[in-house]
C-alpha positions in Angstrom: 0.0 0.0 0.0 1.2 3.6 -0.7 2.5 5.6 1.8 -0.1 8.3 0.9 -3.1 6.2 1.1 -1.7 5.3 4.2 -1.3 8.4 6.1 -5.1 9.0 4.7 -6.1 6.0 6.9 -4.1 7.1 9.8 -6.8 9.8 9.9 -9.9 7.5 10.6 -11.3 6.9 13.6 -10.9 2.8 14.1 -14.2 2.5 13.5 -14.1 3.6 10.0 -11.2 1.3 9.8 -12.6 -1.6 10.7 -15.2 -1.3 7.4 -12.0 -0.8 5.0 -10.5 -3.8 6.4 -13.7 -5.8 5.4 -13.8 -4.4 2.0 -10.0 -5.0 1.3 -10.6 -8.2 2.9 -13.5 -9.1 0.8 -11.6 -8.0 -2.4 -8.9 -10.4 -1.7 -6.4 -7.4 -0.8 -5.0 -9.8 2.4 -1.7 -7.7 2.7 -3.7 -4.2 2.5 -6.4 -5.8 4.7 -3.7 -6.4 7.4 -2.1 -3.1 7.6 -5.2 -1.2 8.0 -6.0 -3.9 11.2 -2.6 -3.0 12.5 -3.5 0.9 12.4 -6.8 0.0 13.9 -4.6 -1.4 17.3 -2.5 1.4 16.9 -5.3 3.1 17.6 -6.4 1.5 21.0 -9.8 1.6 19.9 -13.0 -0.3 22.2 -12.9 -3.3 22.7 -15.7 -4.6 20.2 -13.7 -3.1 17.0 -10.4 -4.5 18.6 -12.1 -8.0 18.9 -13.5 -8.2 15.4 -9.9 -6.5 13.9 -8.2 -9.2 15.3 -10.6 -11.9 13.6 -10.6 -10.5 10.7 -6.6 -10.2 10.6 -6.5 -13.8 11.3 -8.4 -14.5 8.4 -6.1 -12.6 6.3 -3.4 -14.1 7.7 -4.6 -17.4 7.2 -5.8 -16.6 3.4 -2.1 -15.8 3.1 -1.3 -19.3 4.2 0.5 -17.7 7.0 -1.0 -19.9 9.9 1.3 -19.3 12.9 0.0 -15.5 12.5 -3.5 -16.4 12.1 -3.2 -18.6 15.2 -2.0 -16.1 16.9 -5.0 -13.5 16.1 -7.6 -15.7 16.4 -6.3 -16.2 19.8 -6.1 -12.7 20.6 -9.5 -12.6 19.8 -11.0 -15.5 22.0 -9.1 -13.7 24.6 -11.5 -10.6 23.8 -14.7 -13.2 22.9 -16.7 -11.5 25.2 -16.9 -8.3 22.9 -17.5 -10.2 19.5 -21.4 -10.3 18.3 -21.3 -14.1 18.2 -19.3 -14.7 21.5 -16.3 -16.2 19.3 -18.4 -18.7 17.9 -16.8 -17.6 14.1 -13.6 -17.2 15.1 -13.3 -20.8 16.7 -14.6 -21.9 13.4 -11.9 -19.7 11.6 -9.2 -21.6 14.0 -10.4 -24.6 13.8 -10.2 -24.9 10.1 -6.7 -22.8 10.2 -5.6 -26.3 12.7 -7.2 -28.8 9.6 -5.2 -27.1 6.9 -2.3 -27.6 8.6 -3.2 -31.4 10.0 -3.7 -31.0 13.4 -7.0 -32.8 13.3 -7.1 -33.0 17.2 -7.2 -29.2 17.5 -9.1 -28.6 14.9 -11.9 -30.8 16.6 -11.2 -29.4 19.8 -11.7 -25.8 17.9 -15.3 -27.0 16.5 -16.6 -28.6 18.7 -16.1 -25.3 21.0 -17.8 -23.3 18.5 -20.4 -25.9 19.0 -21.0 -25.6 22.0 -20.9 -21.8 22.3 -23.0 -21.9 19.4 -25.7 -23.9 21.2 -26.0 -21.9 24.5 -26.7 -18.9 22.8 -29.4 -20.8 21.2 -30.9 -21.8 24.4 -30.6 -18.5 25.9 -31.7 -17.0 23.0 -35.0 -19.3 23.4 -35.7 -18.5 27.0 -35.5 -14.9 26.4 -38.4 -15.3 23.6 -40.2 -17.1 25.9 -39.7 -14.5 28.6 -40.7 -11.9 26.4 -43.7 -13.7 24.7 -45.1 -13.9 27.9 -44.4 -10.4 29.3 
């Protein structure tokens, strides 16, 4: 990326970031993808937008075939799963496959089945609070 069109993104909030991070990411510009995540922590911004920059920079990482750095986001994110919509449900997913590609079946199973699981208690708790509110 130019050094021009990066000084222009040091001048967004994180926020703004964060959404040209998922376009470059969704074009298939991994490397550009990645630096504007790395101004995003620069930024120290909240927690949610840290969280999801950190995902998302592990999936660029890992379209990259650069794994260990993937890992190593992906982690960073669990570690902020609180503050993700899905309570890290995607980003186990994400890790898990990142463990298959590179033949660590065990993890990767350890990885889905804790998306799994995650995935099923919002469920539930999803269904008892429309059954709360039903009958409010």
């Amino acid at each position: 990326m130019e050094e021009e069109k990066l000084e222009e993104l040091r001048e967004k909030a994180a926020e703004e970031l964060l959404i040209v991070g998922e376009e470059y990411l969704a074009d298939g510009r991994f490397e550009d993808a990645i630096q504007v995540y790395k101004e995003i922590v620069k930024k120290e911004p909240i927690l949610p937008t840290l969280a999801k920059a950190c995902n998302d920079c592990g999936v660029a990482y890992a379209s990259l075939e650069d794994y260990e750095m993937a890992i190593g986001f992906f982690n960073a994110a669990l570690n902020l799963r609180d503050y993700l919509i899905d309570g890290g449900v995607s980003t186990y997913y994400n890790l898990g496959q990142v463990y298959k590609l590179m033949g660590d079946e065990a993890k990767a199973e350890e990885c889905f089945s804790r998306g799994d699981r995650l995935k099923e208690e919002q469920e539930e708790r999803d269904e008892i609070s429309r059954h709360i509110l039903s009958s409010a």
